[in-house]
matplotlib code that plots the C-alpha trace (Angstrom):
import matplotlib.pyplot as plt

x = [212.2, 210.3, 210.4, 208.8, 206.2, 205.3, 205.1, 202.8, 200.6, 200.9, 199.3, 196.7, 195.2, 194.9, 194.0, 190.8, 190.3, 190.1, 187.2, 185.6, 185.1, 183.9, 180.7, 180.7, 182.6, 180.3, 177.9, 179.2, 179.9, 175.8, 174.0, 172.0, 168.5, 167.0, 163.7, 161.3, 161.7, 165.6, 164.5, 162.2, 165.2, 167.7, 164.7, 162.8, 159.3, 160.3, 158.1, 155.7, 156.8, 160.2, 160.0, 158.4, 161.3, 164.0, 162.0, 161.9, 158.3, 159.2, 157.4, 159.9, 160.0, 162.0, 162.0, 164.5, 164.5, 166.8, 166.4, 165.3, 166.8, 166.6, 167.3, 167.9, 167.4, 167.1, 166.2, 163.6, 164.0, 162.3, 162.1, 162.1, 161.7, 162.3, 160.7, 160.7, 159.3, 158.6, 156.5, 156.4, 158.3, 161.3, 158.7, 156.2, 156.4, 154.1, 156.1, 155.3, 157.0, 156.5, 158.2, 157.6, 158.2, 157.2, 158.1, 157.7, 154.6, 153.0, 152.8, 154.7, 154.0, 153.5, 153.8, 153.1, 152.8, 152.2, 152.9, 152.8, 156.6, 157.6, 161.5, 161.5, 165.3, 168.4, 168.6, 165.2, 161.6, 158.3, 156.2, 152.6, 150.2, 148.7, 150.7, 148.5, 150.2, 148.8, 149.5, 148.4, 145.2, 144.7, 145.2, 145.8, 145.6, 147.3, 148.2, 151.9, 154.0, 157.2, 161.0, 163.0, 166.9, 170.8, 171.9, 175.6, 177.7, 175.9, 173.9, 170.3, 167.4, 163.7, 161.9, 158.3, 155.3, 151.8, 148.3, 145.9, 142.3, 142.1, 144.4, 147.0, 150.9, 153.8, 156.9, 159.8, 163.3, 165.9, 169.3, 171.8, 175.3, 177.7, 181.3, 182.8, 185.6, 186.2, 183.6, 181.6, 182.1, 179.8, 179.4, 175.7, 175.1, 171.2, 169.0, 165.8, 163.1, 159.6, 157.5, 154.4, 151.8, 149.6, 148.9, 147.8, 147.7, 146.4, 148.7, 151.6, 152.5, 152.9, 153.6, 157.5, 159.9, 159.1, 161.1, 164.9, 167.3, 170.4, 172.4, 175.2, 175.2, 178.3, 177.4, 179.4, 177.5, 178.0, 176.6, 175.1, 171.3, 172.2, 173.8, 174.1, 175.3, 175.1, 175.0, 173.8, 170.6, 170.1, 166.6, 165.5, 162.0, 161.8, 159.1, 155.5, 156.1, 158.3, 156.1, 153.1, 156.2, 156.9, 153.3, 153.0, 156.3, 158.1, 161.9, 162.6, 166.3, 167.2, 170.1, 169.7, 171.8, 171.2, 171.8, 170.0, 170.1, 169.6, 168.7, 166.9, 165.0]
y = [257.5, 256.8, 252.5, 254.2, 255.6, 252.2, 250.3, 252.7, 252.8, 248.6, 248.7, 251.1, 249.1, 245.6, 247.4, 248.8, 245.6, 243.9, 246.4, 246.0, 241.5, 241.6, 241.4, 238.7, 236.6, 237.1, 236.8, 233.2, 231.9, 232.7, 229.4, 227.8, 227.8, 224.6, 223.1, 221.5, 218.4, 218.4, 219.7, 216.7, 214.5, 215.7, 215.7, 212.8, 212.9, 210.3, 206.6, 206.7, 206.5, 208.0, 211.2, 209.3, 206.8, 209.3, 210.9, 207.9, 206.6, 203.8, 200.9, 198.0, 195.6, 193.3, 190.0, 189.1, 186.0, 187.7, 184.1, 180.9, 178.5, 175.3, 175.7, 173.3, 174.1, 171.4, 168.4, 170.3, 171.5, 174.7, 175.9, 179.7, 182.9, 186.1, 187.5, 191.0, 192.3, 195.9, 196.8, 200.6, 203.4, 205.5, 207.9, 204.9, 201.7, 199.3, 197.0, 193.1, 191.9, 188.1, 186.9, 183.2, 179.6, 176.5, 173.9, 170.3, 170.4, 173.2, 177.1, 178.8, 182.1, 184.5, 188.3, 190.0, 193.5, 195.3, 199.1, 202.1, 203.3, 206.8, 208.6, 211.4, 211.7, 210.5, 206.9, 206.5, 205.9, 206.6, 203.3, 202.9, 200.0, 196.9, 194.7, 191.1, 188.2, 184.7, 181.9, 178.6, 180.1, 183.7, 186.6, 190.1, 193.4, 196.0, 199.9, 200.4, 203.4, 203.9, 204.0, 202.3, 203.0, 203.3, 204.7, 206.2, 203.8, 201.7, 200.3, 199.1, 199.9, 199.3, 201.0, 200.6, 201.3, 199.8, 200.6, 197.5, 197.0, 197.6, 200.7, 198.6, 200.3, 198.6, 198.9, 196.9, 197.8, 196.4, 196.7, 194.8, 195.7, 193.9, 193.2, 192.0, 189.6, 189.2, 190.5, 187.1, 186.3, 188.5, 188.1, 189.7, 191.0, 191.8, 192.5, 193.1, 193.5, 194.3, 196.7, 196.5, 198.8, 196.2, 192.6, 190.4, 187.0, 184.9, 185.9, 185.1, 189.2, 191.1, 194.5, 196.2, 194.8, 191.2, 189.0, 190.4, 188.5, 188.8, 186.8, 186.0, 184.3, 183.5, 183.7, 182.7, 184.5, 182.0, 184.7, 188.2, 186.8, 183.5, 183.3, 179.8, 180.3, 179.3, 181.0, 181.0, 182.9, 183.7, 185.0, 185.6, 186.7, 189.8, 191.7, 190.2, 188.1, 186.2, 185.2, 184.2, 181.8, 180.4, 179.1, 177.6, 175.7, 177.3, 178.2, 182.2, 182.1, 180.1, 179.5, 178.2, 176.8, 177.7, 176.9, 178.4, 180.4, 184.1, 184.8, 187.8, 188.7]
z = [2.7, -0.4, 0.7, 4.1, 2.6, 0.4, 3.2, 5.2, 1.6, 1.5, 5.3, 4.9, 1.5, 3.8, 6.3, 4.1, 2.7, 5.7, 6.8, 4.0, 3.6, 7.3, 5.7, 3.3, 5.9, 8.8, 6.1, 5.1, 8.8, 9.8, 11.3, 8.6, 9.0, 11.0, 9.1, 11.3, 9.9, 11.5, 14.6, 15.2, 13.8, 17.0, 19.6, 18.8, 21.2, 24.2, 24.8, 27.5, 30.6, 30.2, 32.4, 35.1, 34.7, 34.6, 38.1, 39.7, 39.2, 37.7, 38.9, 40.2, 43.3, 45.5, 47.0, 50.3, 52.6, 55.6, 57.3, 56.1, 58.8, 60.5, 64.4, 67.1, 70.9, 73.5, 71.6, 69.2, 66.0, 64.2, 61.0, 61.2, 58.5, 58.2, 55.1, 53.1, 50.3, 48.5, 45.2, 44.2, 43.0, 44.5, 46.3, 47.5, 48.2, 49.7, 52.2, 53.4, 56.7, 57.4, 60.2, 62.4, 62.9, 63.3, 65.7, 66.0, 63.7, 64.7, 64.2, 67.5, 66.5, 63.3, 62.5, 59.4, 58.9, 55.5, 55.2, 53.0, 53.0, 51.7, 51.6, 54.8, 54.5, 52.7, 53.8, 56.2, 55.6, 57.4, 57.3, 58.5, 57.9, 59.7, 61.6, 62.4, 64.7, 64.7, 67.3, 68.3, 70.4, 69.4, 67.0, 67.2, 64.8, 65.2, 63.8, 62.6, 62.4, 62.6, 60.4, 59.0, 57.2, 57.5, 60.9, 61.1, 60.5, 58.4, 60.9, 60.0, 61.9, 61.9, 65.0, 64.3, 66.9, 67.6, 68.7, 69.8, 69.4, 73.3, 73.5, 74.1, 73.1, 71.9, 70.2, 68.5, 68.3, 65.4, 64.3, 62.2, 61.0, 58.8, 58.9, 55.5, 56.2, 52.4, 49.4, 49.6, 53.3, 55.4, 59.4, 60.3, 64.0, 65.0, 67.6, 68.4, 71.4, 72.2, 75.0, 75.9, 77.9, 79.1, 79.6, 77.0, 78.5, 75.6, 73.3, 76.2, 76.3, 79.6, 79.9, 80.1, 78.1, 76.6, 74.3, 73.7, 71.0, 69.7, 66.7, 64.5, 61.0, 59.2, 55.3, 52.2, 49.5, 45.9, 44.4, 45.4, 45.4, 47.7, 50.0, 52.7, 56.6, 59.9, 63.4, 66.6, 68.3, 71.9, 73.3, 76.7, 77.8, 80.5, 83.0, 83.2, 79.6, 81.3, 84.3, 81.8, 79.7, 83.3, 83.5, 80.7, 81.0, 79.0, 79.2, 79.7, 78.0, 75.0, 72.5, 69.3, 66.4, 63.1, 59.3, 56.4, 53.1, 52.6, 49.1, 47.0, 43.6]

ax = plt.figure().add_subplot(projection="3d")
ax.plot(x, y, z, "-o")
ax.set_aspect("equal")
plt.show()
């Protein structure tokens, strides 16, 4: 009874004690006080430009040859390009096209477009700009609108459409897809075709559907920036473009051999 009672007597005295330290040891766990001189220590102000970088507005840009080639059709050799370029941020971009070739000598044909390029979805741009081709005899100007970006299943496409100094329409059609064989051996498919709305006879364009081409290029990448292969092109000229290639002599459906080197910066 009496050892009951001790033990009852022990409990209540820690129990008190307990109650009564809460302070002092709440007391001693309390955050120090932060001086303003270690504030500024653990958040440092940030350099120029950071926030923009971190927000993508970092200014950056790219170079890519999609086709620097050598072809051979009939007898008569070509060298032919397919040039790309960007310069901007993540938001906008300002975009350089440069496609043509020249045969035997002489310029065959020229397009270059440069556009203003801004993000309307994950994976696709709107573009819009000037678009000017350059031949032999003539040269034309043109408006540019259109998109460009990854369709489903990875396919890329570029569908872009144009407005003439006369009024005249057009539009161009692209798409490419990739199978990888192996990480460094890449077989590329693409094809492209034109429309027009009216006939242009001095720059060789009727109206409908005009030049359509197809290819495939084999391509051993050495490294990720260059890349050598080699392939084969076929093109065929359609509707009222192909009755203005038929007077001037030429051939409305060609295939082509081709070796080059795709490289980037």
């Amino acid at each position: 009874m009496v050892e009951s009672i001790h033990r009852r007597t022990l409990r209540s005295v820690a129990a008190a004690l307990c109650v009564a330290l809460l302070p002092l040891v709440a007391r001693a766990q309390a955050a120090p006080t932060v001086t303003p001189e270690e504030r500024a220590a653990a958040f440092p102000d940030m350099p120029p430009g950071f926030h923009d970088s971190m927000h993508g507005a970092q200014l950056d840009g790219s170079f890519r040859a999609e086709e620097l080639e050598w072809q051979s059709r009939d007898g008569d050799d070509a060298l032919a390009w397919d040039l790309i370029g960007w310069y901007g941020t993540d938001m906008h971009r300002l975009w350089l096209r440069d496609e043509g070739e020249h045969a035997s000598g002489s310029q065959v044909g020229n397009r270059a477009e440069l556009l203003y390029g801004q993000p309307v979805a994950a994976w696709w741009d709107f573009v819009g700009g000037l678009r000017l081709d350059t031949g032999p005899d003539s040269s034309r100007t043109y408006l540019a609108i259109g998109f460009q970006g990854l369709a489903p299943q990875w396919f890329h496409v570029e569908a872009t459409g144009y407005l003439g100094e006369g009024g005249q329409l057009g539009l161009r059609l692209q798409a490419e897809y990739e199978w990888l064989f192996t990480n460094r051996l890449i077989l590329a498919a693409r094809a492209e075709a034109e429309a027009w709305s009216d006939d242009d006879p001095r720059a060789g364009i009727g109206s409908g559907i005009g030049e359509v081409s197809s290819g495939l290029r084999l391509r051993y990448e050495w490294r990720r920036e260059f890349a050598p292969y080699i392939g084969i092109e076929w093109a065929s000229i359609h509707g009222d473009s192909a009755a203005l290639a038929r007077q001037e002599g030429e051939d409305t459906h060609d295939s082509r051999f081709v070796a080059g080197l795709r490289f980037w910066f």
